[in-house]
C-alpha positions in Angstrom: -37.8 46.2 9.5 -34.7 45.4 7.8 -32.7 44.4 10.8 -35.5 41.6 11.4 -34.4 40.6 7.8 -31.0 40.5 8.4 -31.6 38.8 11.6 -33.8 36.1 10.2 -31.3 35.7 6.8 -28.3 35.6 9.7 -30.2 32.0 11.2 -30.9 30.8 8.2 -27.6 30.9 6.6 -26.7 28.9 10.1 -28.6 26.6 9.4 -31.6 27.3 11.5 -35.1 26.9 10.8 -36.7 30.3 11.1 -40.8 30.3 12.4 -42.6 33.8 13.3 -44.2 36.4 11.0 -43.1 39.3 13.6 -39.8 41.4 14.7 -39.6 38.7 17.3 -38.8 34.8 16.1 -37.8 31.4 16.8 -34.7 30.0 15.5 -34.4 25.7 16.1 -31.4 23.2 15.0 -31.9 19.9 16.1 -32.3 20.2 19.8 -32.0 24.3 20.2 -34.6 26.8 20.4 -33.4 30.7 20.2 -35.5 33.3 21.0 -34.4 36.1 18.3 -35.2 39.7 19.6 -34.0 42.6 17.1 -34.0 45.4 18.8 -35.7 48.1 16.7 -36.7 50.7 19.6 -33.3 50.5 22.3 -35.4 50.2 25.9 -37.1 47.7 27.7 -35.9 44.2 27.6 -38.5 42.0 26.1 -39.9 39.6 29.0 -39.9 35.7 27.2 -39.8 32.5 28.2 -37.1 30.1 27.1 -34.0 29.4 27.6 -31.4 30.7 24.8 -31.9 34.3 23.3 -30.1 36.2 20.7 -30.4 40.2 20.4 -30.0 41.5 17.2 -28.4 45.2 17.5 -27.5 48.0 15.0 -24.0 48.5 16.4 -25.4 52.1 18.1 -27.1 50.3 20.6 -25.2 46.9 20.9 -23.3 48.6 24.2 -26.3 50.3 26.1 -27.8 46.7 25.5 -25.1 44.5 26.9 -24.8 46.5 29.7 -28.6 46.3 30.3 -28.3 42.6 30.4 -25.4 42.6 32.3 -27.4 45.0 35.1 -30.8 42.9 35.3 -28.9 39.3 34.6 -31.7 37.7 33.3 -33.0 33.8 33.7 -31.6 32.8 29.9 -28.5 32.8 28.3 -28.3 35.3 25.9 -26.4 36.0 23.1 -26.1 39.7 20.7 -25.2 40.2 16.8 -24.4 43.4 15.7 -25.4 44.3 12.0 -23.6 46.8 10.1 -24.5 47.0 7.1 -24.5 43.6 5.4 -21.5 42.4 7.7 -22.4 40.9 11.4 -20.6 39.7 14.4 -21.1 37.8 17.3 -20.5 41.0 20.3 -21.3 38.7 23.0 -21.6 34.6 22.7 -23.0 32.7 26.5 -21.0 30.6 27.8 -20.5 27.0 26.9 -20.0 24.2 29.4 -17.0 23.8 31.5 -14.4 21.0 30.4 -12.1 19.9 33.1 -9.3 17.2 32.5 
């Protein structure tokens, strides 16, 4: 359970508000609402509403995920951390909106 730690410490040090007793929490600043999913067993994609999710990923798994949500493209935008150790980084961020001049 200590990647749900890390993934819970990881939001609040952003400055989210963390709510959930589980692996599986909500993260909220001001008008966002991420999903957070650690992913302690690699496998089956959790099925959840909403619309922003973040995947939390030892970095052994982080490719075999990304390519899963590349394959079944779900609803959401999504988003997945890798922890090593204490260190983390952003593997895959969704994208933002378009800017035209």
């Amino acid at each position: 359970m200590r990647l749900v730690e890390q993934a819970k410490s990881i939001f609040a040090d952003l400055g989210y508000t963390v709510e959930g007793t589980g692996p599986v929490f909500r993260a909220e600043r001001k008008w966002k609402v991420v999903h957070v999913n650690p992913v302690l067993e690699p496998g089956e994609l959790p099925s959840a509403a909403g619309q922003f999710h973040c995947f939390v990923a030892r970095p052994e798994d982080a490719d075999a995920l990304e390519r899963e949500l590349e394959r079944t493209n779900p609803s959401y935008e999504w988003a997945i951390i890798v922890v090593d150790g204490d260190d983390y980084q952003v593997e895959r961020v969704p994208p933002g909106p378009r800017i035209s001049a």
